[in-house]
PDB file of N, CA, C and O in Angstrom:
ATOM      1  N   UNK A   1     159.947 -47.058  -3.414  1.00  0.00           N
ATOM      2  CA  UNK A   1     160.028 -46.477  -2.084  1.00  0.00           C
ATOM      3  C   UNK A   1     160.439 -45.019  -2.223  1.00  0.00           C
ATOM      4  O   UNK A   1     161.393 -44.681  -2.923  1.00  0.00           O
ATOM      5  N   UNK A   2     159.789 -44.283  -1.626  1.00  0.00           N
ATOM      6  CA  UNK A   2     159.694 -42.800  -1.547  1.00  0.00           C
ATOM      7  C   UNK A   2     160.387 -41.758  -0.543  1.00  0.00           C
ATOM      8  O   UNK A   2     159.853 -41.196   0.413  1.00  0.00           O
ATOM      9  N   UNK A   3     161.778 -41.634  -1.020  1.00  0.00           N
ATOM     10  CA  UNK A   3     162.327 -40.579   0.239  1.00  0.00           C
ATOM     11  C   UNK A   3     161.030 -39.471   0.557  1.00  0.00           C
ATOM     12  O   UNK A   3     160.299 -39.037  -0.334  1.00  0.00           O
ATOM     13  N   UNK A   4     160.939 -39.205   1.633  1.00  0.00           N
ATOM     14  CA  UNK A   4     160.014 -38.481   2.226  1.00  0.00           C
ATOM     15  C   UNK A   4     160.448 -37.591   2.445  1.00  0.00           C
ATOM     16  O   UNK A   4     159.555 -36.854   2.862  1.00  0.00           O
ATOM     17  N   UNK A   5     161.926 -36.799   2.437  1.00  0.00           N
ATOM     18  CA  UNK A   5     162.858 -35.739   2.443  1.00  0.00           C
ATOM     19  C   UNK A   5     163.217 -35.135   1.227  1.00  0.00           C
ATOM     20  O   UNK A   5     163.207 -33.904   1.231  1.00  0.00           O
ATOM     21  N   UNK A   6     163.588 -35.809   0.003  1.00  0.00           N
ATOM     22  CA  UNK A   6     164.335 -35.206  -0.947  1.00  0.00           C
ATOM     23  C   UNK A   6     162.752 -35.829  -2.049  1.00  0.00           C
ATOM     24  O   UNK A   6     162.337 -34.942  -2.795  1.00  0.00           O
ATOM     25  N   UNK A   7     162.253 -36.698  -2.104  1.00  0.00           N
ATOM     26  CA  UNK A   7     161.449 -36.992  -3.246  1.00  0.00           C
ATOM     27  C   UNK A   7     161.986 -38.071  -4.318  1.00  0.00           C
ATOM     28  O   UNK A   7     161.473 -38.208  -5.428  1.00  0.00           O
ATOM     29  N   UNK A   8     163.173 -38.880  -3.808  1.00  0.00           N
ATOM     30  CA  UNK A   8     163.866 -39.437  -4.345  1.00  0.00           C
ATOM     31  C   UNK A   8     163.305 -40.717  -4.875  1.00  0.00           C
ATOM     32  O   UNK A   8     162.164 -40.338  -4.609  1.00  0.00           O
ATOM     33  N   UNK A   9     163.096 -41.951  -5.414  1.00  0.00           N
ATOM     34  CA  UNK A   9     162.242 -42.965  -5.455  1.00  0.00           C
ATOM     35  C   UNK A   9     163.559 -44.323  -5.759  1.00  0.00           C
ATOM     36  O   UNK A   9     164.522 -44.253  -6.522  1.00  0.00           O
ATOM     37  N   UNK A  10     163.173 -45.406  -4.917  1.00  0.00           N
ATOM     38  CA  UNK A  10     164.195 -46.021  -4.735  1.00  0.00           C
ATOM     39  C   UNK A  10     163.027 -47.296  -5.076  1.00  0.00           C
ATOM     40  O   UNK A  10     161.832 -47.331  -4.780  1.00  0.00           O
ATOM     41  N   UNK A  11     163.994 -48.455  -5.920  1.00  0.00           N
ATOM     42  CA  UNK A  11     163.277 -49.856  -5.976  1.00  0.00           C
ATOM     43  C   UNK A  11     163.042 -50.997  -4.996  1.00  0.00           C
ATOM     44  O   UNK A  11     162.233 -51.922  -5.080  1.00  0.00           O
ATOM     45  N   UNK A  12     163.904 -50.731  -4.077  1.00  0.00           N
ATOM     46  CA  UNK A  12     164.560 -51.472  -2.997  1.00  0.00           C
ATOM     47  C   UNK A  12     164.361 -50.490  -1.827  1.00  0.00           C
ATOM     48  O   UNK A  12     164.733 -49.317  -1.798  1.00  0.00           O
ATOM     49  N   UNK A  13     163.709 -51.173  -0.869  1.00  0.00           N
ATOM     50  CA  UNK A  13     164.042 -50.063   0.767  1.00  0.00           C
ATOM     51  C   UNK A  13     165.260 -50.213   1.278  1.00  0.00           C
ATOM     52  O   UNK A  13     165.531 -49.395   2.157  1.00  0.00           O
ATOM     53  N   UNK A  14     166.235 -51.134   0.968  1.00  0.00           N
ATOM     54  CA  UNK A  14     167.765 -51.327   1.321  1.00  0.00           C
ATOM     55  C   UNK A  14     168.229 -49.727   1.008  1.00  0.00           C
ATOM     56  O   UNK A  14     168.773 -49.001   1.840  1.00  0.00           O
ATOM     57  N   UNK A  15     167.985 -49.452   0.014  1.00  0.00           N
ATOM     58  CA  UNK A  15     168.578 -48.529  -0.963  1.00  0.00           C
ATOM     59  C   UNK A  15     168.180 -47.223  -0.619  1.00  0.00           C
ATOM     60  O   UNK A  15     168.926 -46.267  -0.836  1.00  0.00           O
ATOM     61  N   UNK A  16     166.513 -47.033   0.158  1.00  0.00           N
ATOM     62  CA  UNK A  16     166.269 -46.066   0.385  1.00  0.00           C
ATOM     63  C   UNK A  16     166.564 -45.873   2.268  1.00  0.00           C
ATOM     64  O   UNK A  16     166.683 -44.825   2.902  1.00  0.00           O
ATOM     65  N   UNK A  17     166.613 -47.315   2.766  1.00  0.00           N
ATOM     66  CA  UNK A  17     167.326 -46.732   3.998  1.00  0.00           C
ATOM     67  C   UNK A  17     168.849 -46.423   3.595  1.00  0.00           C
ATOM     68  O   UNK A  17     169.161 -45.405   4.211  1.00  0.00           O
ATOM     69  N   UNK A  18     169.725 -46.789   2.965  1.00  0.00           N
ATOM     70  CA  UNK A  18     171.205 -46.325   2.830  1.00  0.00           C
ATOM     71  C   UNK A  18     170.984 -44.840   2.320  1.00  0.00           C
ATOM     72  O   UNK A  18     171.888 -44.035   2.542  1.00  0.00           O
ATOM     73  N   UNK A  19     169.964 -44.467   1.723  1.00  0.00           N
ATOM     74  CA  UNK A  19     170.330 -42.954   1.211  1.00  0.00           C
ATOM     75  C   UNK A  19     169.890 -42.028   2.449  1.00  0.00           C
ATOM     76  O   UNK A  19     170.519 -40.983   2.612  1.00  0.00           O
ATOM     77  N   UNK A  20     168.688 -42.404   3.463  1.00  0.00           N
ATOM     78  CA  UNK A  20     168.666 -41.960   4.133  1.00  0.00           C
ATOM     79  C   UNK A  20     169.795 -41.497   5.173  1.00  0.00           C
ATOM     80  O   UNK A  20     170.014 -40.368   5.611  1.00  0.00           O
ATOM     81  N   UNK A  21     170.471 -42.761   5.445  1.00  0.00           N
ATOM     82  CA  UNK A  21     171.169 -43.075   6.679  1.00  0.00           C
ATOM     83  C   UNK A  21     172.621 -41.899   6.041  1.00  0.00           C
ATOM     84  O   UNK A  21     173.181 -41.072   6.761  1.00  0.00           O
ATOM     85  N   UNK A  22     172.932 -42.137   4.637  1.00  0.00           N
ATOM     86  CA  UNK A  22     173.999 -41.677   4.156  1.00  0.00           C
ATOM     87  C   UNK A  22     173.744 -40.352   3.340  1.00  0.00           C
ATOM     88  O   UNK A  22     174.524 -39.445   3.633  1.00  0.00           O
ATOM     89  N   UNK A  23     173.046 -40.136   2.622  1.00  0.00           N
ATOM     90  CA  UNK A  23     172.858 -38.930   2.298  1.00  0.00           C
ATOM     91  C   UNK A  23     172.247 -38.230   2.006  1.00  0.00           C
ATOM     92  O   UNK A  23     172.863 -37.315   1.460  1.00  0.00           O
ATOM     93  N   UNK A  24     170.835 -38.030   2.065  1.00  0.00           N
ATOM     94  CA  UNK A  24     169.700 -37.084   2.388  1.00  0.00           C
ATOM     95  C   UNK A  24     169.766 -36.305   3.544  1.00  0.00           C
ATOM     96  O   UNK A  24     169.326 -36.727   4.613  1.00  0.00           O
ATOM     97  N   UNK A  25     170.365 -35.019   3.402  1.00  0.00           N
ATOM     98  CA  UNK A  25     170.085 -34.308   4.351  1.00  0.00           C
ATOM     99  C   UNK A  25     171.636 -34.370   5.500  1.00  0.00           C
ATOM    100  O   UNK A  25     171.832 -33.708   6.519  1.00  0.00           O
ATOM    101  N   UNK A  26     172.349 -35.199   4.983  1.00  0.00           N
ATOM    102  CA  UNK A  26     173.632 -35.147   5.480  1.00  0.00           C
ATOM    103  C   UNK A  26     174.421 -34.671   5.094  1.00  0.00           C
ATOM    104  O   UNK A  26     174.756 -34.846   3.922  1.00  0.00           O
ATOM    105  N   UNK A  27     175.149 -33.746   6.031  1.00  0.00           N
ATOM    106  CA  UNK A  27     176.674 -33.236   5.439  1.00  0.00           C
ATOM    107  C   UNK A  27     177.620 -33.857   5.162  1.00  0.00           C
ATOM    108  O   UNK A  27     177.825 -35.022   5.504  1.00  0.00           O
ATOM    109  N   UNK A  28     178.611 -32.896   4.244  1.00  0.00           N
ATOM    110  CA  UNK A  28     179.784 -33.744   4.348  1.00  0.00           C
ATOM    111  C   UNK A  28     180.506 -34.218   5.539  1.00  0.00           C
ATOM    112  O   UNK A  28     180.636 -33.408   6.457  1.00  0.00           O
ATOM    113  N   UNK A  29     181.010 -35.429   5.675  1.00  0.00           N
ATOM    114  CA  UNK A  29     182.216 -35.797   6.282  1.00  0.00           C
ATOM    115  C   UNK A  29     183.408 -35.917   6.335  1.00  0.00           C
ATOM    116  O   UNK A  29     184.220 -36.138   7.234  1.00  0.00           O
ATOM    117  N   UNK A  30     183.463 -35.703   4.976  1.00  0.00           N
ATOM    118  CA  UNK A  30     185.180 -35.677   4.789  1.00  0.00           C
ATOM    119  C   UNK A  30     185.783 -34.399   4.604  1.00  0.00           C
ATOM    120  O   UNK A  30     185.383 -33.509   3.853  1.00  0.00           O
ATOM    121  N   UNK A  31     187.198 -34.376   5.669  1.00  0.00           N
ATOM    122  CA  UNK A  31     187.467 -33.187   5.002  1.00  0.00           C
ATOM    123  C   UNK A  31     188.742 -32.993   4.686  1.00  0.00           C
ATOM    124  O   UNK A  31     189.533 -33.583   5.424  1.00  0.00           O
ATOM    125  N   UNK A  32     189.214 -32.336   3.799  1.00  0.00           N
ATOM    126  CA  UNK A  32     190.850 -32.304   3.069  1.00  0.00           C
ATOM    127  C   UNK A  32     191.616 -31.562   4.364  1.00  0.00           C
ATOM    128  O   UNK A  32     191.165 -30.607   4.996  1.00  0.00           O
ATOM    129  N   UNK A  33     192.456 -32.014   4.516  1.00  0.00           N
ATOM    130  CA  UNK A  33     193.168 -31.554   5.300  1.00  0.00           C
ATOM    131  C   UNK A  33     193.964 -30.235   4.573  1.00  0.00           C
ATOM    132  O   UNK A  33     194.369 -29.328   5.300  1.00  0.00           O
ATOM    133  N   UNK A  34     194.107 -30.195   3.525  1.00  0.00           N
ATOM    134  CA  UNK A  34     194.970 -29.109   2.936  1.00  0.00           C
ATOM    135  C   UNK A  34     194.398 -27.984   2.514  1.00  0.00           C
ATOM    136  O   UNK A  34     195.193 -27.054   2.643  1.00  0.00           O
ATOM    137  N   UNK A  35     193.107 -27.562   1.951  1.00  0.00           N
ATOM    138  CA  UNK A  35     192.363 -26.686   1.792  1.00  0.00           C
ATOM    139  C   UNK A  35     190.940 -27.256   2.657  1.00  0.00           C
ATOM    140  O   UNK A  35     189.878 -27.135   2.047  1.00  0.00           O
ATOM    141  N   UNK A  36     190.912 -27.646   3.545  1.00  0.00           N
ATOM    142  CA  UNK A  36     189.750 -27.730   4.557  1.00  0.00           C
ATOM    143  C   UNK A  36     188.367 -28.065   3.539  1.00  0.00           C
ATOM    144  O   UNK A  36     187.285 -27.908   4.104  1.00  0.00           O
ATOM    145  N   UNK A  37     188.321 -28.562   1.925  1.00  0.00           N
ATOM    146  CA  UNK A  37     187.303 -28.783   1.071  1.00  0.00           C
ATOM    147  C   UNK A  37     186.826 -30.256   1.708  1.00  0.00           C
ATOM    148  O   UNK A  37     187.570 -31.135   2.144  1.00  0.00           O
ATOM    149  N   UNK A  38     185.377 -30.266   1.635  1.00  0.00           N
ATOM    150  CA  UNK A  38     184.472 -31.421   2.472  1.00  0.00           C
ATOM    151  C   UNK A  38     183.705 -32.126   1.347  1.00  0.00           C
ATOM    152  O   UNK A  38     183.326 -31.483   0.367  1.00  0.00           O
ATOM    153  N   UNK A  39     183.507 -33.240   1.455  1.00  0.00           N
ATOM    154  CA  UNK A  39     182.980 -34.434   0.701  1.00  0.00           C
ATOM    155  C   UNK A  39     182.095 -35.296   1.815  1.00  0.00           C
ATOM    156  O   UNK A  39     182.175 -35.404   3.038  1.00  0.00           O
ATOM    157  N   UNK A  40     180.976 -36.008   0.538  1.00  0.00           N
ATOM    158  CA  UNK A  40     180.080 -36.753   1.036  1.00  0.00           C
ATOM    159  C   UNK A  40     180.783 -37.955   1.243  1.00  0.00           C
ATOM    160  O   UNK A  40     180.811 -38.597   2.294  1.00  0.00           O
ATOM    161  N   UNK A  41     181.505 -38.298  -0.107  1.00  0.00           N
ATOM    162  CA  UNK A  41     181.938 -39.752   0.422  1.00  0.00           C
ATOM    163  C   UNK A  41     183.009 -40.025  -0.094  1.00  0.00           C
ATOM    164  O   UNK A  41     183.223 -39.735  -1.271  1.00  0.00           O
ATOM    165  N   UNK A  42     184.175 -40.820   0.892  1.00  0.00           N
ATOM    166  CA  UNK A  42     185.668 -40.918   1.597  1.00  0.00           C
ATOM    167  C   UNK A  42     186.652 -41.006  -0.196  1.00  0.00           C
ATOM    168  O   UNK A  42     187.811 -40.632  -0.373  1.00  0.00           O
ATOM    169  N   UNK A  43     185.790 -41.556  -1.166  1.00  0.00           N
ATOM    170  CA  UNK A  43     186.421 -41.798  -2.864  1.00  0.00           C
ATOM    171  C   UNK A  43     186.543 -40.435  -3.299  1.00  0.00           C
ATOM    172  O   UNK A  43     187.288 -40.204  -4.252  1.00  0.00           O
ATOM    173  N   UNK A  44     185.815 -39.338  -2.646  1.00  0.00           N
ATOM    174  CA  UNK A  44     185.971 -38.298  -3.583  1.00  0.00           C
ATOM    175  C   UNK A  44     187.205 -37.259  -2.956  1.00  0.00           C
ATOM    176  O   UNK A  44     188.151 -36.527  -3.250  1.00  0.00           O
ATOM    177  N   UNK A  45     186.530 -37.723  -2.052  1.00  0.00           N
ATOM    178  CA  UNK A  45     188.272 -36.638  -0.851  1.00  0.00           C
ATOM    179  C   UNK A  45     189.401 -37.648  -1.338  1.00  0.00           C
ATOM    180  O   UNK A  45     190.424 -37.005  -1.572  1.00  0.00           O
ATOM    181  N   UNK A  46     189.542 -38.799  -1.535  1.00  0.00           N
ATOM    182  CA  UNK A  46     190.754 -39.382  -2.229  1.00  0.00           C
ATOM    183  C   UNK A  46     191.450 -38.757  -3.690  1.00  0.00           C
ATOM    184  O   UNK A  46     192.575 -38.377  -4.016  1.00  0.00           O
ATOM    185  N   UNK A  47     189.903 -38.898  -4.468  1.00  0.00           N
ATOM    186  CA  UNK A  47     190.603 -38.015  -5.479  1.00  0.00           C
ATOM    187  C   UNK A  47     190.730 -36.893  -5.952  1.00  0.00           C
ATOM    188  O   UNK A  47     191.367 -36.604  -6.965  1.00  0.00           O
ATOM    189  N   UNK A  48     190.002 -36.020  -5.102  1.00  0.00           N
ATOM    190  CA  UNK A  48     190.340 -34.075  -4.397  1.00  0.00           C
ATOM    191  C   UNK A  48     191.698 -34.390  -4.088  1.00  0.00           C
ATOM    192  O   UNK A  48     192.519 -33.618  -4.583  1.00  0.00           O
ATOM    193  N   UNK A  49     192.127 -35.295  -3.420  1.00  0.00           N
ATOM    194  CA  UNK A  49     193.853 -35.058  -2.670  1.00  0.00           C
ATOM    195  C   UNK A  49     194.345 -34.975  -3.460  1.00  0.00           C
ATOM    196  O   UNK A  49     194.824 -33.843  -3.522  1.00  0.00           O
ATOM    197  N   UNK A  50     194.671 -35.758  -4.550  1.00  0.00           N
ATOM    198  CA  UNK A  50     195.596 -36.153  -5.920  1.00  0.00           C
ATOM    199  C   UNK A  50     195.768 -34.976  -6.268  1.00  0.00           C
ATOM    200  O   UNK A  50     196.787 -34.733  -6.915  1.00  0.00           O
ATOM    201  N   UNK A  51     194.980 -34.054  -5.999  1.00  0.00           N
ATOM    202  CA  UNK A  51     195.432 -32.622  -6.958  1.00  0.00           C
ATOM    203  C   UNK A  51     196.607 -31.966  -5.908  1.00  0.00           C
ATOM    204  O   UNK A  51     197.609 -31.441  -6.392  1.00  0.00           O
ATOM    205  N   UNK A  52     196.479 -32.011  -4.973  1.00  0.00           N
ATOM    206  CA  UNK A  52     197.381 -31.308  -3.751  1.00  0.00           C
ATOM    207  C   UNK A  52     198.882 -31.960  -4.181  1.00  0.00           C
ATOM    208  O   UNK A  52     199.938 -31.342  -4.314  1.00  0.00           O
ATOM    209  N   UNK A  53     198.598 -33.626  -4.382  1.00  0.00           N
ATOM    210  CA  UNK A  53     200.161 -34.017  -3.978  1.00  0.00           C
ATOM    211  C   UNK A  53     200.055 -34.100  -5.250  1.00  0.00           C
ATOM    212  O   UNK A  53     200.989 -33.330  -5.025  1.00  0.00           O
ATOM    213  N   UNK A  54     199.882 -34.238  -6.468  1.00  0.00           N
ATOM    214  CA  UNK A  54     200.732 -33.404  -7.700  1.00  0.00           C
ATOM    215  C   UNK A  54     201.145 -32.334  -7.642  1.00  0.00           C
ATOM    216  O   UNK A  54     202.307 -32.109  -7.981  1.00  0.00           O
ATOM    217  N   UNK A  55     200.361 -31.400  -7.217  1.00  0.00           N
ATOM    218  CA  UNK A  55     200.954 -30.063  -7.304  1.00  0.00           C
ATOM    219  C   UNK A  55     202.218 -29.952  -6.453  1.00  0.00           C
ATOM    220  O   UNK A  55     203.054 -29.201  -6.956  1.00  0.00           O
ATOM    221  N   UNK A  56     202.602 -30.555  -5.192  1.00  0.00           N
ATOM    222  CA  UNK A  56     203.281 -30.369  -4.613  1.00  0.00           C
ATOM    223  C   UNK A  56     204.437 -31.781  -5.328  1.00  0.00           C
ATOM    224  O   UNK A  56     204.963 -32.453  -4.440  1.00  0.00           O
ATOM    225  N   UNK A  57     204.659 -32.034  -6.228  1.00  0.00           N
ATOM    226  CA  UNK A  57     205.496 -33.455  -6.418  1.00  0.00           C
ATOM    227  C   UNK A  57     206.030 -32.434  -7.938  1.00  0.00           C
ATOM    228  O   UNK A  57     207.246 -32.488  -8.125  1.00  0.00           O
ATOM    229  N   UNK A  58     205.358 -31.697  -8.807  1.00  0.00           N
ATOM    230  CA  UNK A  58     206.034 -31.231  -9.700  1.00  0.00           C
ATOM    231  C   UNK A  58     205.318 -32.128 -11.246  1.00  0.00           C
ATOM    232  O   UNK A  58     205.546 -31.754 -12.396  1.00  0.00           O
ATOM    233  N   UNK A  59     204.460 -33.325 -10.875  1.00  0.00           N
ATOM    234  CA  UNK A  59     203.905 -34.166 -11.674  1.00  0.00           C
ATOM    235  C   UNK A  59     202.640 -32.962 -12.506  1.00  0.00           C
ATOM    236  O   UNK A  59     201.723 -32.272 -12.059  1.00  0.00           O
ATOM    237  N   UNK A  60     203.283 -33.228 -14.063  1.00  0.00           N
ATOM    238  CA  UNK A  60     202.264 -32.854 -15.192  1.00  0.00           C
ATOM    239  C   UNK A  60     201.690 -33.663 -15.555  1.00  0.00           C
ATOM    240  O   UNK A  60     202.161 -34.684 -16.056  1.00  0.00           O
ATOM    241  N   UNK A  61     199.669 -33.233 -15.279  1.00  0.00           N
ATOM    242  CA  UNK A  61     198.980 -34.317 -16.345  1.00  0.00           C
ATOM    243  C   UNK A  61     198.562 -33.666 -17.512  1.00  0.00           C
ATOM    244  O   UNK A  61     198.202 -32.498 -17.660  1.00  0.00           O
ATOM    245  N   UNK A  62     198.666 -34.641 -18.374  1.00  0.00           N
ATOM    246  CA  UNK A  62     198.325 -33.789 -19.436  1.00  0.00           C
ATOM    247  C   UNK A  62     196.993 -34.499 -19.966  1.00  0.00           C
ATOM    248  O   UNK A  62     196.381 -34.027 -20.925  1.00  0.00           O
TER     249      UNK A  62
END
C-alpha cells in the first residue's frame, strides 16, 4: 500500500491508514513545556524532558 503523500509503502493498509492519520504530513503535537521543543510522538517529549529535570536535580550521566 502506497502513501500517496510521502511515497512511503506499507504491507498492511492498517499501517498505512495509521501513518496517514498519525504522521504524514502532521505536525508535531507535543510540546515541552520548558524550552517550547515539539515532538511527533508523546515517548519522545518524555525523553526530551529527562534532560531538563537532570539538569535541574544536579544528576551526572555519564
Amino acid at each position: 500500500f502506497l502513501c500517496p503523500k510521502c511515497g512511503r509503502t506499507y504491507s498492511h493498509k492498517c499501517n498505512l491508514t495509521r501513518h496517514l492519520r498519525l504522521e504524514c504530513g502532521v505536525g508535531p503535537r507535543f510540546q515541552c513545556g520548558n524550552c517550547k521543543k515539539r515532538f511527533k510522538h508523546r515517548h519522545h517529549l518524555r525523553d526530551h524532558q529527562k534532560i531538563h529535570y537532570y539538569a535541574n536535580c544536579g544528576y551526572e550521566h555519564n
